[in-house]
PDBQT receptor file of N, H, CA, C and O in Angstrom, charges set to zero:
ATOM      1  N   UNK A   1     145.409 123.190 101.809  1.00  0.00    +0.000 N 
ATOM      2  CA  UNK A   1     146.535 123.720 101.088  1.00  0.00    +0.000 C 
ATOM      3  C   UNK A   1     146.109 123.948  99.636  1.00  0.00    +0.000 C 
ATOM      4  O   UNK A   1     145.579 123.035  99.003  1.00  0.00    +0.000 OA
ATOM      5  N   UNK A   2     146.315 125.060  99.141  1.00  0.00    +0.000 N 
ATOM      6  H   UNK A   2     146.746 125.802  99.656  1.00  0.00    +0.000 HD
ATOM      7  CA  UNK A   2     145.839 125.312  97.815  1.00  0.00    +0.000 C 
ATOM      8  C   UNK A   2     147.275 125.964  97.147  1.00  0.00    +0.000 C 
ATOM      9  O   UNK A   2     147.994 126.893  97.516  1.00  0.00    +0.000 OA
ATOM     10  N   UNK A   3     147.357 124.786  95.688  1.00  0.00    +0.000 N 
ATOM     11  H   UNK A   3     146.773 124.032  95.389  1.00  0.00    +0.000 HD
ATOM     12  CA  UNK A   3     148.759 125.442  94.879  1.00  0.00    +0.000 C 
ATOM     13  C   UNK A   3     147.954 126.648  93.485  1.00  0.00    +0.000 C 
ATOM     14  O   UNK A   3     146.827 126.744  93.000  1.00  0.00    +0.000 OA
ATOM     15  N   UNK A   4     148.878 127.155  93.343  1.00  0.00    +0.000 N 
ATOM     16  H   UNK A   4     149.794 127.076  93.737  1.00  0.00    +0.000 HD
ATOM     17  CA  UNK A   4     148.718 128.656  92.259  1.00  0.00    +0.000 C 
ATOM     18  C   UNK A   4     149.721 128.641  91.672  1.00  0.00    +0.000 C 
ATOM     19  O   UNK A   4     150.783 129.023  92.164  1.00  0.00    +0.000 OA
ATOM     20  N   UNK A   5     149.562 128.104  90.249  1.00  0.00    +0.000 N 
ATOM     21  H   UNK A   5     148.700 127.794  89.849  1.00  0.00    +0.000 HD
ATOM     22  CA  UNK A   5     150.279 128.369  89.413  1.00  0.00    +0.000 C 
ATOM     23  C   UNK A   5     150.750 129.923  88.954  1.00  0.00    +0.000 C 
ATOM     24  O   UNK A   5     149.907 130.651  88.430  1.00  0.00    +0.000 OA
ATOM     25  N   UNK A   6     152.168 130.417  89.175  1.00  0.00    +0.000 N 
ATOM     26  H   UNK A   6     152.852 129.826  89.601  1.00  0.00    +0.000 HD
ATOM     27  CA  UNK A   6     152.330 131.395  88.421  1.00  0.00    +0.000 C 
ATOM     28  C   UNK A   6     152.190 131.792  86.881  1.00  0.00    +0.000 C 
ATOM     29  O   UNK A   6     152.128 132.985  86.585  1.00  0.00    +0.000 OA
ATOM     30  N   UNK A   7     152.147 130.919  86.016  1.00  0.00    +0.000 N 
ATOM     31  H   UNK A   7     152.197 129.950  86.257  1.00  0.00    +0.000 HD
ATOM     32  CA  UNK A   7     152.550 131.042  84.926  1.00  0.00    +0.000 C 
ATOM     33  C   UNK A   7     150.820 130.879  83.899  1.00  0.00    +0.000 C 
ATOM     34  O   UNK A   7     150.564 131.375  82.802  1.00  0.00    +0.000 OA
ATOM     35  N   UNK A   8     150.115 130.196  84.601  1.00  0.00    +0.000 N 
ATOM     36  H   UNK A   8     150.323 129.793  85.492  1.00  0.00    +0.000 HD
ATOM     37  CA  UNK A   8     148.600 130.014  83.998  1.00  0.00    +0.000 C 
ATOM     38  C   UNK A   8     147.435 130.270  84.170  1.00  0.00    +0.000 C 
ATOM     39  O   UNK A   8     146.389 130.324  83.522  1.00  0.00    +0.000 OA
ATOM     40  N   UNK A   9     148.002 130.507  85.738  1.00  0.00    +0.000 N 
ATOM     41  H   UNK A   9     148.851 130.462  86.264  1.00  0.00    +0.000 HD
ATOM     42  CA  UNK A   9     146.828 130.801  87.318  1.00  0.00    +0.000 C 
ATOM     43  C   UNK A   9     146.084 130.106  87.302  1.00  0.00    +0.000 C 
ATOM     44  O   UNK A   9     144.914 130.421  87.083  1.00  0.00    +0.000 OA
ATOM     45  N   UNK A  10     146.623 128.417  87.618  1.00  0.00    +0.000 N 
ATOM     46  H   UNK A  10     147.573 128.161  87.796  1.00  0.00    +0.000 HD
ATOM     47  CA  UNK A  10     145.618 127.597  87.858  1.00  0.00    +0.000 C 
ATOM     48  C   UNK A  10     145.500 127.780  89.509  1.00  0.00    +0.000 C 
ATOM     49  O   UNK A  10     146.291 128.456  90.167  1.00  0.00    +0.000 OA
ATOM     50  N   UNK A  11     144.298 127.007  90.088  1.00  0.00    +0.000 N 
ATOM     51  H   UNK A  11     143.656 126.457  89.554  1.00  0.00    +0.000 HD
ATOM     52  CA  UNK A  11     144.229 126.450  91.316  1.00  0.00    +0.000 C 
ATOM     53  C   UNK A  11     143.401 125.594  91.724  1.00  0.00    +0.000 C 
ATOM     54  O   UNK A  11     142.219 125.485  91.398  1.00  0.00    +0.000 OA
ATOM     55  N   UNK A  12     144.260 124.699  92.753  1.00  0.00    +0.000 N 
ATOM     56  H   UNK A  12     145.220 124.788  93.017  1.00  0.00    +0.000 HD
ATOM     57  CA  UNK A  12     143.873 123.713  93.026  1.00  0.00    +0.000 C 
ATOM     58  C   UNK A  12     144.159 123.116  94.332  1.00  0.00    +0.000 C 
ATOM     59  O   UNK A  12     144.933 123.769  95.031  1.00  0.00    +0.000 OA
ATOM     60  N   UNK A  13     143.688 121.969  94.839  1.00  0.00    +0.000 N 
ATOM     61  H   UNK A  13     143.060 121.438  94.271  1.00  0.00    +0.000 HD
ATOM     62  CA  UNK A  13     144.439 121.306  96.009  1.00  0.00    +0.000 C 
ATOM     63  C   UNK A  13     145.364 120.224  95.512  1.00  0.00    +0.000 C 
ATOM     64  O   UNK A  13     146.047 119.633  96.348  1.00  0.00    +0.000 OA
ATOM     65  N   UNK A  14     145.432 119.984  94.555  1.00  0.00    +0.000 N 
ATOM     66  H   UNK A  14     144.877 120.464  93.876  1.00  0.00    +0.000 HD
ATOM     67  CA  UNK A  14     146.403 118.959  94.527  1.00  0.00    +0.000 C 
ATOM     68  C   UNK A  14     147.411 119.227  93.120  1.00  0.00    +0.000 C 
ATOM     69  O   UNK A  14     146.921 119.655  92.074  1.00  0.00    +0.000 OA
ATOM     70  N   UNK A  15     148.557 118.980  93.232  1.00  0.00    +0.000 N 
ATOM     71  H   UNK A  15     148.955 118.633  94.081  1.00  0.00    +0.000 HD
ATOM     72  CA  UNK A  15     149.686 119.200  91.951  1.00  0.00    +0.000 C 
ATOM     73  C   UNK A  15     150.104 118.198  91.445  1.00  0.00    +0.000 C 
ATOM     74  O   UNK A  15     149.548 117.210  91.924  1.00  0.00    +0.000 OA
ATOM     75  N   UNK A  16     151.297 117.818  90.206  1.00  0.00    +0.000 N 
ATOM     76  H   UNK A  16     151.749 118.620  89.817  1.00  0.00    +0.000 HD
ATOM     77  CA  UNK A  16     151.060 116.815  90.046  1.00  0.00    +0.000 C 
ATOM     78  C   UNK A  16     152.129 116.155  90.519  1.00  0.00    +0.000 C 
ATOM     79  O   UNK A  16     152.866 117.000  91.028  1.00  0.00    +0.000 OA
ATOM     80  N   UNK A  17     152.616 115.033  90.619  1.00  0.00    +0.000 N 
ATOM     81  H   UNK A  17     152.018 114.346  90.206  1.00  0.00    +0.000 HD
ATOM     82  CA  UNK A  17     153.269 113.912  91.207  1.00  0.00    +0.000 C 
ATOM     83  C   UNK A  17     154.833 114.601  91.242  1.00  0.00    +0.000 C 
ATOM     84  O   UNK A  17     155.350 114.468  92.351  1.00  0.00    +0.000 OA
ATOM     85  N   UNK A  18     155.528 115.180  90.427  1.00  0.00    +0.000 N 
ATOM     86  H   UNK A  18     155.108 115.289  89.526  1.00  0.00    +0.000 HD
ATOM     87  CA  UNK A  18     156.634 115.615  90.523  1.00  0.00    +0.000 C 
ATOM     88  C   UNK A  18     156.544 117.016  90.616  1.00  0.00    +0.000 C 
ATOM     89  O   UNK A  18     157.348 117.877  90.260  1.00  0.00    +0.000 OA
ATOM     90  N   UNK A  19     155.157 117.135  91.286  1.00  0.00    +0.000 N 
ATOM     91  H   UNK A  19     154.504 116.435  91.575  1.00  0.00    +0.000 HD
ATOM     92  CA  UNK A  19     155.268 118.776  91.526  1.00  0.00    +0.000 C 
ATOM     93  C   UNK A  19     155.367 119.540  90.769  1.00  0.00    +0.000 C 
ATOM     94  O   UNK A  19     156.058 120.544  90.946  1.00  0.00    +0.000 OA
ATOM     95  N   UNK A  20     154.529 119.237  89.406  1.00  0.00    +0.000 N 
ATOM     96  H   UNK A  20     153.967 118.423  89.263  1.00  0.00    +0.000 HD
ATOM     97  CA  UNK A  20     154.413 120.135  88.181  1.00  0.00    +0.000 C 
ATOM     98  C   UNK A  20     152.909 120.714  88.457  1.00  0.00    +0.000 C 
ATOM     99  O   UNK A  20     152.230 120.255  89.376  1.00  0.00    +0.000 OA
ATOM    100  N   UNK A  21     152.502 121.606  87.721  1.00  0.00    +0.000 N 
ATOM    101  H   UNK A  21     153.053 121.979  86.974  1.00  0.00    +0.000 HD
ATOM    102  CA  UNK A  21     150.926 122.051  87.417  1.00  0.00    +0.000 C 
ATOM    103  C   UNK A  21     150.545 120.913  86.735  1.00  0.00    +0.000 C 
ATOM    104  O   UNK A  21     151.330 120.178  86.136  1.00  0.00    +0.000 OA
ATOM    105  N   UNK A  22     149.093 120.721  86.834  1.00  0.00    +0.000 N 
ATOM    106  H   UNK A  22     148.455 121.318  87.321  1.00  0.00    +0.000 HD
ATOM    107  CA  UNK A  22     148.473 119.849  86.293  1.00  0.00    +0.000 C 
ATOM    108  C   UNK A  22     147.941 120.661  85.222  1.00  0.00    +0.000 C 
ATOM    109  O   UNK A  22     147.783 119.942  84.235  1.00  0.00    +0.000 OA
ATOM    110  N   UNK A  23     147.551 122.024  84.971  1.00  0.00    +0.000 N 
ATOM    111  H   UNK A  23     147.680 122.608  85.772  1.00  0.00    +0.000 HD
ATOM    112  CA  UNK A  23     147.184 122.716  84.062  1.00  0.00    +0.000 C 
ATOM    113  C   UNK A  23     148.077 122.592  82.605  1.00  0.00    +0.000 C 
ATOM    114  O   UNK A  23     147.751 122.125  81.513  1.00  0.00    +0.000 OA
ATOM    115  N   UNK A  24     149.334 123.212  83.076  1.00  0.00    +0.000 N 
ATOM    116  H   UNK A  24     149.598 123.592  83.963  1.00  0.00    +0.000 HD
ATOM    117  CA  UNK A  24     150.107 123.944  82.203  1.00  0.00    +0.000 C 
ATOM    118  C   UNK A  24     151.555 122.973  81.906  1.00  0.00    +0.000 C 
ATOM    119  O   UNK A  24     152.212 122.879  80.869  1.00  0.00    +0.000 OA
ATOM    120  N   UNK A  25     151.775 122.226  83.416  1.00  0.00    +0.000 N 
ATOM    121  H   UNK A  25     151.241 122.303  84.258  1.00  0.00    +0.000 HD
ATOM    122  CA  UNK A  25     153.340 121.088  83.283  1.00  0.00    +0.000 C 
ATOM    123  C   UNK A  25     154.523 121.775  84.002  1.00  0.00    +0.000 C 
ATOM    124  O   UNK A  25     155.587 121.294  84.390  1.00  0.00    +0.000 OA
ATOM    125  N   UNK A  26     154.045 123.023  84.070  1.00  0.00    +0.000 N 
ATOM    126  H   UNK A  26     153.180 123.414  83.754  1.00  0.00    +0.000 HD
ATOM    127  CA  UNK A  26     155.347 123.920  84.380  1.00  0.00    +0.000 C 
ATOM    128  C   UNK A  26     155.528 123.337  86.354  1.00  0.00    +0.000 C 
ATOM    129  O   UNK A  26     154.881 122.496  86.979  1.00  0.00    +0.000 OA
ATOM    130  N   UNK A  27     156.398 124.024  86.686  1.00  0.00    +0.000 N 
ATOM    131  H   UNK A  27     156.923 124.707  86.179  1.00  0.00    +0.000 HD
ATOM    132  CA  UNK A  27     156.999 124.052  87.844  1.00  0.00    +0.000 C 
ATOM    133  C   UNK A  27     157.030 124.883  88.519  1.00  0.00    +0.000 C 
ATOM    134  O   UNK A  27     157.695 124.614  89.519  1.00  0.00    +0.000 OA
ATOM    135  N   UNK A  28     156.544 126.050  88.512  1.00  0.00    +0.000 N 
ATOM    136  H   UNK A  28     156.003 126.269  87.700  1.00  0.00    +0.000 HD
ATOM    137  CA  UNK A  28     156.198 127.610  89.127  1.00  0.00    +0.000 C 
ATOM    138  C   UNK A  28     154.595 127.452  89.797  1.00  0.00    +0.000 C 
ATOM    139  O   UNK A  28     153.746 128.332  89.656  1.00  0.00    +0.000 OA
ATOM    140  N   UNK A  29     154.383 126.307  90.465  1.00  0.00    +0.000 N 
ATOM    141  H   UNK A  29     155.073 125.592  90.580  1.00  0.00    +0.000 HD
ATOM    142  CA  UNK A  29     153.996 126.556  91.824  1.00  0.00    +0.000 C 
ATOM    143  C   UNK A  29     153.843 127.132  92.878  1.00  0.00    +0.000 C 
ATOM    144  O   UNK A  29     154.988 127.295  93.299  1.00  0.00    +0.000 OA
ATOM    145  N   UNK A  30     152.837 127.739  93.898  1.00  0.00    +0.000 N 
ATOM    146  H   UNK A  30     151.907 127.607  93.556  1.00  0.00    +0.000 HD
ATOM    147  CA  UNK A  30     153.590 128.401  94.980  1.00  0.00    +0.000 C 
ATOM    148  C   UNK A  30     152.381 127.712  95.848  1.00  0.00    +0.000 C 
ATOM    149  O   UNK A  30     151.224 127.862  95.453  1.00  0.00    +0.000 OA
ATOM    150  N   UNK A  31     152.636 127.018  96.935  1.00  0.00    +0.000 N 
ATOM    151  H   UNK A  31     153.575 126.897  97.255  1.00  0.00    +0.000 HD
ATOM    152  CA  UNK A  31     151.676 126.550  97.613  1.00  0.00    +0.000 C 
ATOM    153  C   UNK A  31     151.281 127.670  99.091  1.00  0.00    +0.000 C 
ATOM    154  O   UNK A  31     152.175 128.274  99.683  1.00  0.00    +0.000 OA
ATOM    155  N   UNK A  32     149.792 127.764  99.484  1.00  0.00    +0.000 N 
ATOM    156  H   UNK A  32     149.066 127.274  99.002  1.00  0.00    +0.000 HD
ATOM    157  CA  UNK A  32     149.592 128.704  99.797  1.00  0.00    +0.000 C 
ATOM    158  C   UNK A  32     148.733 127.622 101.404  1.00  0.00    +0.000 C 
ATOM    159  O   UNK A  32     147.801 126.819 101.370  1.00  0.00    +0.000 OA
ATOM    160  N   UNK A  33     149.548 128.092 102.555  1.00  0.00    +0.000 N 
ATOM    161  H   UNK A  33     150.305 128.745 102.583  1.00  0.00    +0.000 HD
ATOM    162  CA  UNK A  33     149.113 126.791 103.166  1.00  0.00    +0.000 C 
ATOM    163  C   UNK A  33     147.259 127.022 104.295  1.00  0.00    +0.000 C 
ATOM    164  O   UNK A  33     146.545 126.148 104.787  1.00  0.00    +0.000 OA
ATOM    165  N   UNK A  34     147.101 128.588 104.299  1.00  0.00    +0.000 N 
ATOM    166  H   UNK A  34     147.681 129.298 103.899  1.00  0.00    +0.000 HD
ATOM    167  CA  UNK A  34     146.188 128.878 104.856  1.00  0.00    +0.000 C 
ATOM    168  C   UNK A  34     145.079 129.394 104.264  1.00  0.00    +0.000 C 
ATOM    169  O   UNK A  34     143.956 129.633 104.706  1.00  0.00    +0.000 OA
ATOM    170  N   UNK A  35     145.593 129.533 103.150  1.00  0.00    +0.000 N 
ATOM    171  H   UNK A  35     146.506 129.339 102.791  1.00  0.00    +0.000 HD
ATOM    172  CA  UNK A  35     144.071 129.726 101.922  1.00  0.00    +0.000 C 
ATOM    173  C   UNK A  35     143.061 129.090 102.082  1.00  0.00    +0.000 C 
ATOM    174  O   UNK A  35     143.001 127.911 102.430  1.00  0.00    +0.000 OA
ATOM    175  N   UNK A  36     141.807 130.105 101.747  1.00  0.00    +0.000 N 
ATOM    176  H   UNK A  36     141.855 131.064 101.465  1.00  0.00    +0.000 HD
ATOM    177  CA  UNK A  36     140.775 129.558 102.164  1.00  0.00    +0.000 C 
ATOM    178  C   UNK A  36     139.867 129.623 100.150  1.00  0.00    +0.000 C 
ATOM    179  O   UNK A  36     139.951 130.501  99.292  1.00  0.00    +0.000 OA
ATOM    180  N   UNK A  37     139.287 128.583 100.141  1.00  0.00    +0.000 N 
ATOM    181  H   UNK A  37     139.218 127.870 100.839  1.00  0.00    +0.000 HD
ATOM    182  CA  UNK A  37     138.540 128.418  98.659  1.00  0.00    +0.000 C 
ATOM    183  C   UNK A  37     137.709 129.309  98.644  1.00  0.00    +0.000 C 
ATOM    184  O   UNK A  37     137.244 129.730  99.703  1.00  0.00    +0.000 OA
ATOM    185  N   UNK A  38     137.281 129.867  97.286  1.00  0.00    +0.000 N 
ATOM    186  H   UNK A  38     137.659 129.526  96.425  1.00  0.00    +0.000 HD
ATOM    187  CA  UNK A  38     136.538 130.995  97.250  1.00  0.00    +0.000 C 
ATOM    188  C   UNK A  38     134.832 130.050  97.953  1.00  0.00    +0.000 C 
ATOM    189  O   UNK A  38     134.621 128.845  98.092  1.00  0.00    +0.000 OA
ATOM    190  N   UNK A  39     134.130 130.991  98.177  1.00  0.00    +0.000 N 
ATOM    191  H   UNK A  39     134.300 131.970  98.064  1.00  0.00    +0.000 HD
ATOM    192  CA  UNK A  39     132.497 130.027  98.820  1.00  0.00    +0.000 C 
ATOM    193  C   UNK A  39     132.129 129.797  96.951  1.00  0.00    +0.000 C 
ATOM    194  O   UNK A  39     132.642 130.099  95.874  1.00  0.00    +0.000 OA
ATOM    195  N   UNK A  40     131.002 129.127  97.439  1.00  0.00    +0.000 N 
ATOM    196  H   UNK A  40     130.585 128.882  98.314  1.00  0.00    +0.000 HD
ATOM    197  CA  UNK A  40     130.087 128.643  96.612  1.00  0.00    +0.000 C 
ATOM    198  C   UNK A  40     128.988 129.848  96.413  1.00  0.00    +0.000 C 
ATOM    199  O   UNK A  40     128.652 130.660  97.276  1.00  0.00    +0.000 OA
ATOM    200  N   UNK A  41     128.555 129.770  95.186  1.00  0.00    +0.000 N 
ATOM    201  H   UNK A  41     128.827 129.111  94.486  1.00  0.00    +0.000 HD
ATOM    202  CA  UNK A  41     127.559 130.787  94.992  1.00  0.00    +0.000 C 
ATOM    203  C   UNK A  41     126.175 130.339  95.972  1.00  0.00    +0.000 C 
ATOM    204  O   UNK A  41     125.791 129.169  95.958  1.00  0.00    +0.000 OA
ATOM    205  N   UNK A  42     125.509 131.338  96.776  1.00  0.00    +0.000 N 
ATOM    206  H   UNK A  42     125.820 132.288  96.787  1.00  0.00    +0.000 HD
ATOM    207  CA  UNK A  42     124.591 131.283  97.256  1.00  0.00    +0.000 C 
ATOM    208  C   UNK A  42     123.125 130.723  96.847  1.00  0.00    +0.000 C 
ATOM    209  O   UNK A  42     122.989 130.516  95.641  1.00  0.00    +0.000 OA
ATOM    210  N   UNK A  43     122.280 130.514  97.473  1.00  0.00    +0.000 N 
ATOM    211  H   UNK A  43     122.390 130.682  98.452  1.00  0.00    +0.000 HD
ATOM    212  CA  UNK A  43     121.244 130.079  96.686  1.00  0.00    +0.000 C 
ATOM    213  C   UNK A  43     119.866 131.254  96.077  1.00  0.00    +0.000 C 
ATOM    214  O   UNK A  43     118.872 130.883  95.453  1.00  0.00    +0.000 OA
ATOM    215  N   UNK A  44     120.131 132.436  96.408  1.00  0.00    +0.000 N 
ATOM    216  H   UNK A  44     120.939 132.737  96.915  1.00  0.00    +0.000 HD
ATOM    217  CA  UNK A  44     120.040 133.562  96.024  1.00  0.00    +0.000 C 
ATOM    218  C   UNK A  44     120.306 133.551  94.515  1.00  0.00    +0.000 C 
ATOM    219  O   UNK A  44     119.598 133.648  93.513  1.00  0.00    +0.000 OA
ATOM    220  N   UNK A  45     121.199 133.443  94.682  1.00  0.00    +0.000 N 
ATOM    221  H   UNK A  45     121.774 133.364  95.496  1.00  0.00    +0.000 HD
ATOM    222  CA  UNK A  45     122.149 133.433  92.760  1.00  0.00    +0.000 C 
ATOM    223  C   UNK A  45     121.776 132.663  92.327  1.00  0.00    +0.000 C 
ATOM    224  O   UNK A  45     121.337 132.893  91.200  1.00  0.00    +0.000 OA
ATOM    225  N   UNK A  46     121.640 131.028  92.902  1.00  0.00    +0.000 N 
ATOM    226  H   UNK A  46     121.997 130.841  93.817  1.00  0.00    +0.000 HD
ATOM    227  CA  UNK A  46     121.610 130.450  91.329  1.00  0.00    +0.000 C 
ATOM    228  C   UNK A  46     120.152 130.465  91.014  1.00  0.00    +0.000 C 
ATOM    229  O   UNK A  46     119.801 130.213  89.861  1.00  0.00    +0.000 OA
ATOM    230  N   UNK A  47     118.964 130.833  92.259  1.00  0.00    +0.000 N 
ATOM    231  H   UNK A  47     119.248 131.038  93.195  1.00  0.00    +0.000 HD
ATOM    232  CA  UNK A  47     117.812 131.343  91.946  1.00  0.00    +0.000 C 
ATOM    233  C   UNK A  47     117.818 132.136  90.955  1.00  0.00    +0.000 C 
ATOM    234  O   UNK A  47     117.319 131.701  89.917  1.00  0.00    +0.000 OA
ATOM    235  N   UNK A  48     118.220 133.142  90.954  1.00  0.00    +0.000 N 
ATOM    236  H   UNK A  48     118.626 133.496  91.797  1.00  0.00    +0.000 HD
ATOM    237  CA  UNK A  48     117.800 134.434  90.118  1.00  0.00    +0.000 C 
ATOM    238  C   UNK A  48     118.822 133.700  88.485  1.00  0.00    +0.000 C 
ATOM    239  O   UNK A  48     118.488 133.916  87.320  1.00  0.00    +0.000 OA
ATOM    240  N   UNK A  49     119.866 132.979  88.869  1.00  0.00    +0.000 N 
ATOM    241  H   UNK A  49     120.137 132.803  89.815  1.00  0.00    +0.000 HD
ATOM    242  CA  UNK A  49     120.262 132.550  87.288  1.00  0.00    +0.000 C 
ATOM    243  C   UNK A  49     119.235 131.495  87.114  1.00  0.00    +0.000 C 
ATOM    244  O   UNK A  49     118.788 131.758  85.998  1.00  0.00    +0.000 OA
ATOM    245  N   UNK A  50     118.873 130.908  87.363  1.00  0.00    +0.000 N 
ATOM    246  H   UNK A  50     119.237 130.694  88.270  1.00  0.00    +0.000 HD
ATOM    247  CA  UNK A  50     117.987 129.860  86.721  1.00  0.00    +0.000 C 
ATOM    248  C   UNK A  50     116.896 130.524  86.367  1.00  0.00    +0.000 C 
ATOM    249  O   UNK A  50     116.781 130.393  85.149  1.00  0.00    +0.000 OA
ATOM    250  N   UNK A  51     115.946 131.235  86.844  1.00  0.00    +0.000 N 
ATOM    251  H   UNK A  51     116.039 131.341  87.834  1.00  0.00    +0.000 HD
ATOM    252  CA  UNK A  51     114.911 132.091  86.299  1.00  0.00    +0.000 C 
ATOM    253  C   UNK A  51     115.403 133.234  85.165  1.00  0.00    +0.000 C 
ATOM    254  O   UNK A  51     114.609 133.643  84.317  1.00  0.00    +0.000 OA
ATOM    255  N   UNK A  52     116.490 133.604  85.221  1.00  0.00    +0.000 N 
ATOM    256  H   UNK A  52     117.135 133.272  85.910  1.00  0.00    +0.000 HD
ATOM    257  CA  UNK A  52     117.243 134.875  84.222  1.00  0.00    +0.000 C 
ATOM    258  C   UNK A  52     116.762 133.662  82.662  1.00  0.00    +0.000 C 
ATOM    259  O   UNK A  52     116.092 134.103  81.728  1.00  0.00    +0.000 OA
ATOM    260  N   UNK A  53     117.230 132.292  82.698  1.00  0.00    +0.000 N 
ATOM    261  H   UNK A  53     117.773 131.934  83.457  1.00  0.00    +0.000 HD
ATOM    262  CA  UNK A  53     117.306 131.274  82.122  1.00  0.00    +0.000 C 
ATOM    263  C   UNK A  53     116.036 130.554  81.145  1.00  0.00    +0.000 C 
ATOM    264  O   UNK A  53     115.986 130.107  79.999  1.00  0.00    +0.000 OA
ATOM    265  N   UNK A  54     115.095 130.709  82.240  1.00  0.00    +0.000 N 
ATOM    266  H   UNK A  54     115.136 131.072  83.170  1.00  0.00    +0.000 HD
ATOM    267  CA  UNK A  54     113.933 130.067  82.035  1.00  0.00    +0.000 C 
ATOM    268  C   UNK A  54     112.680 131.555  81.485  1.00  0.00    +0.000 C 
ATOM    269  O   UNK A  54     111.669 131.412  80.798  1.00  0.00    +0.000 OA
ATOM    270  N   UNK A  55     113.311 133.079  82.172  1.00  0.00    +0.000 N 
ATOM    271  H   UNK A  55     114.133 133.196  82.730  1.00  0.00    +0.000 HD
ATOM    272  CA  UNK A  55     112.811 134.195  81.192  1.00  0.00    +0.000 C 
ATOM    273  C   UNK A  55     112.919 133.876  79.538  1.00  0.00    +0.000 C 
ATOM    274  O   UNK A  55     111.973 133.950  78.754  1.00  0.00    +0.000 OA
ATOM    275  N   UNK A  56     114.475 133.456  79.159  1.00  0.00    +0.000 N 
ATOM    276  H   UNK A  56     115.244 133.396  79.795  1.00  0.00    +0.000 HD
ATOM    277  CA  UNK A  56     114.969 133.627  78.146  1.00  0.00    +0.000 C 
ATOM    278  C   UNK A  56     114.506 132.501  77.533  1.00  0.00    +0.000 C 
ATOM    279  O   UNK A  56     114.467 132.710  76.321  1.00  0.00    +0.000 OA
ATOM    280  N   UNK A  57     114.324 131.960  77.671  1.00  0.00    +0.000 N 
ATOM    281  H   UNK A  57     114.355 131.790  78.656  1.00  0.00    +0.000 HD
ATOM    282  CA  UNK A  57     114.131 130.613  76.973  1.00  0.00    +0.000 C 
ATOM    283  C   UNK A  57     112.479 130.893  76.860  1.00  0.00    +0.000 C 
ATOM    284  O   UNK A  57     111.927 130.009  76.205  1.00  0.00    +0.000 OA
ATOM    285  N   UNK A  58     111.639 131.858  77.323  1.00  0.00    +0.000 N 
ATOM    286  H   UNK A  58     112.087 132.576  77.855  1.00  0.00    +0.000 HD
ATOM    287  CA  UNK A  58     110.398 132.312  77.733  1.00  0.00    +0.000 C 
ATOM    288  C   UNK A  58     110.398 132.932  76.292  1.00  0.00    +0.000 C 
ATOM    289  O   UNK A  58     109.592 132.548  75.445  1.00  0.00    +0.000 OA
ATOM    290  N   UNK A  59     111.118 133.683  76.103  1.00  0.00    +0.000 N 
ATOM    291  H   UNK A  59     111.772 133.994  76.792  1.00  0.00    +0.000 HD
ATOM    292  CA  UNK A  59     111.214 135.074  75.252  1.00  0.00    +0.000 C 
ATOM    293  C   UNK A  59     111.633 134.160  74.079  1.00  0.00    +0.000 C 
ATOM    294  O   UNK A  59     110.715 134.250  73.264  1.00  0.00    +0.000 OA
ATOM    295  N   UNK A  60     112.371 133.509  73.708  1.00  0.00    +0.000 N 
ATOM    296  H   UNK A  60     113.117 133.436  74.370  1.00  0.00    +0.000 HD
ATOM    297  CA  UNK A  60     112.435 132.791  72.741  1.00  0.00    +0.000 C 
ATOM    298  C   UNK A  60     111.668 131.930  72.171  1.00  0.00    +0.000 C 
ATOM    299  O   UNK A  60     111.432 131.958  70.963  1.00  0.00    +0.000 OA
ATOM    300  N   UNK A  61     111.395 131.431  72.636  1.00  0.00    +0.000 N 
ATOM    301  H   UNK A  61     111.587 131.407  73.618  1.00  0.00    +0.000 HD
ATOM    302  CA  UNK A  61     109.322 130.481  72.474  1.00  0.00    +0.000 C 
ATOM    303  C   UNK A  61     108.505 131.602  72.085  1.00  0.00    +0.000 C 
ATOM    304  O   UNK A  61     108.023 131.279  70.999  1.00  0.00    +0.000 OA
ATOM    305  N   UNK A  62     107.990 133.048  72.484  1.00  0.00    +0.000 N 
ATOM    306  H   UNK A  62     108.382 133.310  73.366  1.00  0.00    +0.000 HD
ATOM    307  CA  UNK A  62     107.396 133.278  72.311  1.00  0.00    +0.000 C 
ATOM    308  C   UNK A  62     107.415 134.190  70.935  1.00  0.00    +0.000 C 
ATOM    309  O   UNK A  62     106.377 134.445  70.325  1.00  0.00    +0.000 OA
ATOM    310  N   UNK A  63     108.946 134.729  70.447  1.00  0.00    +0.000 N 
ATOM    311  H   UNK A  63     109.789 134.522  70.943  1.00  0.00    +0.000 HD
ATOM    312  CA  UNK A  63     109.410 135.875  69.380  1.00  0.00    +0.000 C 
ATOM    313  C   UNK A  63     109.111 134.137  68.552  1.00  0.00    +0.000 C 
ATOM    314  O   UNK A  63     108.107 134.618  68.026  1.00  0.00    +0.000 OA
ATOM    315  N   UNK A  64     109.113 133.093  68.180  1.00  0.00    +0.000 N 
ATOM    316  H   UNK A  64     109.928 132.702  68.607  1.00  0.00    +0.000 HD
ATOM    317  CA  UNK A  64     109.055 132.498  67.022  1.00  0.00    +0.000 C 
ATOM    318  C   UNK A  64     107.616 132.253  67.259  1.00  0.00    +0.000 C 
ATOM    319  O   UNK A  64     107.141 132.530  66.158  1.00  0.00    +0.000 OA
ATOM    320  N   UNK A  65     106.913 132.003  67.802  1.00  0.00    +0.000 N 
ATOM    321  H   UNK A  65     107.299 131.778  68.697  1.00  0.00    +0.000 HD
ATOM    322  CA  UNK A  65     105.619 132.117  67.639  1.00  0.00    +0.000 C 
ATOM    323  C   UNK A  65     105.176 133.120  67.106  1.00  0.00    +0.000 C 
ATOM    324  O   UNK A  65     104.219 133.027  66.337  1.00  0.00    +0.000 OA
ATOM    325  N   UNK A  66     105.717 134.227  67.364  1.00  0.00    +0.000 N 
ATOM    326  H   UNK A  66     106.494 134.303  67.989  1.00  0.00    +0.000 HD
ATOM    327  CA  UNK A  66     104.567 135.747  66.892  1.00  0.00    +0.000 C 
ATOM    328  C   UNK A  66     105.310 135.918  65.366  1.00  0.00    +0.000 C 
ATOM    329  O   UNK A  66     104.938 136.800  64.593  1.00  0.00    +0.000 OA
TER     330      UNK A  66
């Protein structure tokens, strides 16, 4: 079950105790009972971000050296 705040667009699985957002406090909830969580980034991606990462940090070592 995943709730969605109207008012902040939080989301989450859990709300808070009197059924407020935990984000925002408000009460404009809408619980969504067959939603599915977005996936997880692949390991494709965080390959190519961690190297995008370790380029840059490449390129920066090397422009204060020269």
């Amino acid at each position: 079950m995943i709730y969605t705040c109207k008012d902040c667009s939080y989301r989450g699985k859990t709300s808070g105790q009197d059924g407020s957002c935990l984000a925002c406090g408000s009460f404009n909830l809408v619980r969504q009972p067959g939603a599915q969580e977005t996936p997880r980034p692949g390991k494709l991606r965080l390959g190519l971000l961690i190297s995008l990462w370790v380029y840059l940090i490449a390129l920066i070592i090397w422009k204060l050296n020269h």
